[in-house]
Every structure is written in structure tokens, then in C-alpha cells.
N, C-alpha and C positions, 0 to 999 in steps of 0.2 A: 730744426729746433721744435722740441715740444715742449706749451706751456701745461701750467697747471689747470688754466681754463679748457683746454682741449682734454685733458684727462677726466676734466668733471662732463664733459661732453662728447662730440663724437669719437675722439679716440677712446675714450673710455667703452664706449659702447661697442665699438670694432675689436677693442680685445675680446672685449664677455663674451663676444658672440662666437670667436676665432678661439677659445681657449683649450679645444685641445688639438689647433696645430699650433699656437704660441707653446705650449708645454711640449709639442715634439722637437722644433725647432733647438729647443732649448737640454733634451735631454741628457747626454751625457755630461754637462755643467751641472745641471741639478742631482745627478749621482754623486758627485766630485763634493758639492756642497752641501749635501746632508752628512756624507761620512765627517768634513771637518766641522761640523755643527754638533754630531754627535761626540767628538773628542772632547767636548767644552766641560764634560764631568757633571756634578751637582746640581745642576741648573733646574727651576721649578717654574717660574715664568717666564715664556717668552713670546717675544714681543716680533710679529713679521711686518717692517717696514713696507711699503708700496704693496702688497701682498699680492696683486692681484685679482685672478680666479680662484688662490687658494692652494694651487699645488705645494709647495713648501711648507708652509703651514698645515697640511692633510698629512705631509709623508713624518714631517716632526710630530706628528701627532699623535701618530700610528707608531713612531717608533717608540715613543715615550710618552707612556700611558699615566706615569706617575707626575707630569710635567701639565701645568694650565699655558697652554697657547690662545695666543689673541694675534687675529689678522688685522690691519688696520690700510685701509685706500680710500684717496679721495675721493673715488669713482664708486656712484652708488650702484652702478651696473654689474661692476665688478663684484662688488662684495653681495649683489646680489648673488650670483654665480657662483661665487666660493661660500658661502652660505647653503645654499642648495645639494653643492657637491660633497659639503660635510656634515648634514642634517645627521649622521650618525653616529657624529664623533661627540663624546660626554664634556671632553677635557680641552673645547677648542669653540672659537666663536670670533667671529667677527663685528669691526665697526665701520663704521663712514668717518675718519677723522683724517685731519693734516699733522699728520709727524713732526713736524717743525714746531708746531704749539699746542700740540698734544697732550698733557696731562692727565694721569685720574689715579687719587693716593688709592685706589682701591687695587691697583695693580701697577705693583713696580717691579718693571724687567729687572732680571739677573741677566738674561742675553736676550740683545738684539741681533735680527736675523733681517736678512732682504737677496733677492735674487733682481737683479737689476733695478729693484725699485728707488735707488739714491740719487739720481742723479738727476733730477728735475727740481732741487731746492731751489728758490730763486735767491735764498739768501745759505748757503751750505754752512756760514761756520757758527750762524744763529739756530740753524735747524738742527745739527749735531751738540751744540750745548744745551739744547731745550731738551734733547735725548738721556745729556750726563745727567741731564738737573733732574729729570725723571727716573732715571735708575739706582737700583740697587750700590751701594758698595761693592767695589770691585766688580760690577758688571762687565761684563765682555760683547764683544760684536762678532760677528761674522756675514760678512755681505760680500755679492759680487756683482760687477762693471767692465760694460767692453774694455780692452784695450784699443790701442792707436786703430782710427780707420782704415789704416795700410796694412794694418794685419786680418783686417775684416771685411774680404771678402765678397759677401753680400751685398754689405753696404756702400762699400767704392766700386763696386761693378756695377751697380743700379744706379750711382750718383753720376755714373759717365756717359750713362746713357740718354742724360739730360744736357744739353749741351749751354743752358742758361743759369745750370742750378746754381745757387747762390754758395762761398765758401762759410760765411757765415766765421759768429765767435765762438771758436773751438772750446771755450769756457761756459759757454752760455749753457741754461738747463737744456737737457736731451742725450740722447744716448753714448755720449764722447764726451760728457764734461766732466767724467772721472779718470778719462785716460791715460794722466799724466799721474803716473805713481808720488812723484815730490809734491804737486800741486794738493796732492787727497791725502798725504803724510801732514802736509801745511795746515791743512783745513780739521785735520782731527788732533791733531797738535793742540791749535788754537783753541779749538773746542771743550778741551775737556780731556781728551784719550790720549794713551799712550802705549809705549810699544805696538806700534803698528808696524803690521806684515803684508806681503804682499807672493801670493803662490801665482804665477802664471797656470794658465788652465788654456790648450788648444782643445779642440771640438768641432766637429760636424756640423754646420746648420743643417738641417733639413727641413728644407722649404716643399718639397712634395714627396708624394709615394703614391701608394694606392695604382690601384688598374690601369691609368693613367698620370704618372708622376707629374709631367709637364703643364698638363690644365690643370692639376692642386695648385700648382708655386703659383701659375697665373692665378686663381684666383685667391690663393692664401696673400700673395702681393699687393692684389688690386684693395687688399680690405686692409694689411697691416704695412707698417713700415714708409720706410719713403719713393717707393715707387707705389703706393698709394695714395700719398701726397701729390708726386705729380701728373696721376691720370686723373684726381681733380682736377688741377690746373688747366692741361694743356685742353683743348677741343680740337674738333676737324684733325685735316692730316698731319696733323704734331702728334696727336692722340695716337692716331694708328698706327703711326711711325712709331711710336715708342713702344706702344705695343708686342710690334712686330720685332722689336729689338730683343726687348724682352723673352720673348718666348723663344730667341735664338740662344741667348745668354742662359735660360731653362734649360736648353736641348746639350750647349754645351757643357753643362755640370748634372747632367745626367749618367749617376754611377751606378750601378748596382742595383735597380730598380726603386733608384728614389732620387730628386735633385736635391745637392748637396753642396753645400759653400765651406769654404774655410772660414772658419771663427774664433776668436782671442778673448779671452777675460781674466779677469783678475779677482783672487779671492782674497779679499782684505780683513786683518783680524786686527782687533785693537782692543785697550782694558781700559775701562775710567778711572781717571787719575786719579 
């Protein structure tokens, strides 16, 4: 589980720093989801939920010149980063704000856009009505969210490598509390939205490459994700134990000159009612 506190703080700051293996990790999802981003037509503002570093935001931004984009994260690390990355762009700018209570009549989305960044509301069907009450008529979304952790890979191979880690509520904010396609139809229902879609999208993680794939993933691991959580945790030979697992579990998803995971997501489209 990640809260909102750890996004305003160290986790925040472990993406800023990691964000362009967080953007490699992630890319052929983020191909998949600009193209159905850019189907949305007419659209003049848009609005990037959790935004991150910025990449989504950058590539929407590039692609549609005629469109004003606003990144928005809680993380001031982050948007310092994607600030930085898009110091070039005219038609695009970033804030420090919470999505969930977000407003400013100076800019009302036609589409809202996010690449993993929804799933940390602590309250989701208050945070996505705060979105309807901010948008445009007939605004549209398009955002995407792991699926089930048994289709992902990275994250059940690294949770088993912990032989204490906690199962935790699969609802709660963090990267699996949009998993459940009827649970997030429910929540944008209730909200405000409707006709909601749901594209499965497989993909790559690509956790290393480079000259050496297997010390990337190790160190890209030890900064993001939850087998960075628990080499916090553990000390002495629990640490090195795990370690040592790790970098076995590396060697085994070594393809092709990069470590590579299987990974699941879903691209969710929805219209305010």
C-alpha cells in the first residue's frame, strides 16, 4: 500500500529521480494510451491526473499543439521533473495539486487523462465526483490501472520473495485497487460517469537493459516499487537473503538483452453523465 503521504514524500522523490526507468518500464502501455487518448476528437483541455514526471502529458502535448494540457501531482518532486522536462512546451504546464479536490474555473477539462496515477484516492467515489463537478459537459476520461496481481508478474514474483509480506486490503490505495473491472465500473458509476470501458492491454515491464540488464532492475528495484519497500525493512541476513533472490529472479527474466516481466493493465474510458 501506498499512501498519499508517501507520494508527498519519499516515494515521490524515488520516482523524480528514477523517471526515465519508470517511463521505460511502462512503455508500450504508454504507446497503447496515447493512441486511445488521441481518438477522443475535439478536445482543448486536458487535464493529466497523478501525472507524474510528465511523460503523458509531454507526448499529449506534442501531439496536439492546438490542445492546453495541465499536469497535476501531489508530489512536488515530481512535477518538479516534469516541469523541467517540458520547459519547452508553450501549450502545457504543470501544478502541485490533489485531484480529489482539485478545482480552478480557469480550466475546465474536456478530457481527463492518467497513466497509473488513480488508484491512490483514499476516498475514490468523492475524488472522481470532484473530477465530474470540475469538467466540462460531456467530458471524457481515459486512464490506465494494473490488473489482477496474478497477471503481474513483477509484482507477485517480488511479493514472494518476501516470505512475511503482508496480503493486505486489495481495495485499499496502491497499485491493485483498481483491479477489479466491476469495483471501478461501481466507483465511476456512482461518481458521475458513465459508459464505462475497459481494453485489456499486456506488455513488457522492463525493469533493466543497458550493458548490464541485471544490476539496472537491481538498482531500478531497490529505488521503486515493492521490493524497495522491503530492503527498507529487512536488515542483516534477511536483507541479503533477499537480495540474493532478487538478483536470481533478474537473471531468470533475462530476455533479449534487458530483464523483462509480464504485465497487465487496463484502459478505462468513461463520459460524464
Amino acid at each position: 500500500m501506498t499512501d498519499k503521504t508517501e507520494w508527498q514524500g519519499q516515494v515521490g522523490t524515488s520516482w523524480a529521480r528514477q523517471w526515465q526507468r519508470t517511463d521505460r518500464s511502462f512503455t508500450p502501455l504508454t504507446e497503447r494510451l496515447v493512441a486511445r487518448i488521441l481518438e477522443c476528437g475535439d478536445v482543448r483541455r486536458i487535464a493529466d491526473i497523478g501525472c507524474g514526471a510528465g511523460e503523458l502529458s509531454i507526448k499529449i502535448a506534442d501531439a496536439r499543439r492546438d490542445a492546453n494540457v495541465l499536469g497535476l501531482d501531489i508530489s512536488a518532486d515530481l512535477v518538479s521533473a516534469a516541469s523541467e522536462r517540458a520547459s519547452g512546451s508553450p501549450n502545457l504546464k504543470f501544478a502541485v495539486a490533489d485531484a480529489s479536490v482539485w478545482q480552478d474555473p480557469s480550466f475546465i477539462p474536456d478530457l481527463y487523462v492518467s497513466r497509473h496515477g488513480v488508484m491512490f484516492f483514499d476516498d475514490p467515489v468523492a475524488a472522481f465526483a470532484n473530477l465530474a463537478t470540475s469538467a466540462a459537459e460531456n467530458a471524457q476520461m481515459v486512464l490506465s490501472c494494473f490488473r489482477a496481481p496474478s497477471e503481474n508478474a513483477w509484482a507477485t514474483k517480488i511479493a514472494s520473495l518476501v516470505p512475511s509480506a503482508p496480503s493486505g486490503d486489495p481495495h485499499a490505495p496502491g497499485p491493485f485497487a483498481f483491479a477489479d473491472p466491476e469495483r471501478v465500473k461501481g466507483i465511476l458509476s456512482e461518481a458521475g460517469w458513465t459508459d464505462v470501458g475497459f481494453e485489456a492491454v499486456d506488455f513488457d515491464y522492463v525493469a533493466g537493459s543497458g550493458e548490464d540488464p541485471v544490476a539496472d532492475a537491481l538498482d531500478f528495484f531497490g529505488h521503486i516499487g515493492p521490493a524497495a519497500r522491503a530492503i527498507r525493512m529487512l536488515e542483516g541476513d534477511a536483507r541479503i537473503a533477499f537480495l540474493d533472490r532478487l538478483r536470481e529472479l533478474a537473471h531468470e527474466h533475462l530476455h533479449d538483452g534487458a530483464v523483462r516481466f509480464a504485465a497487465a493493465a487496463w484502459i478505462v474510458t468513461a463520459r460524464k453523465n
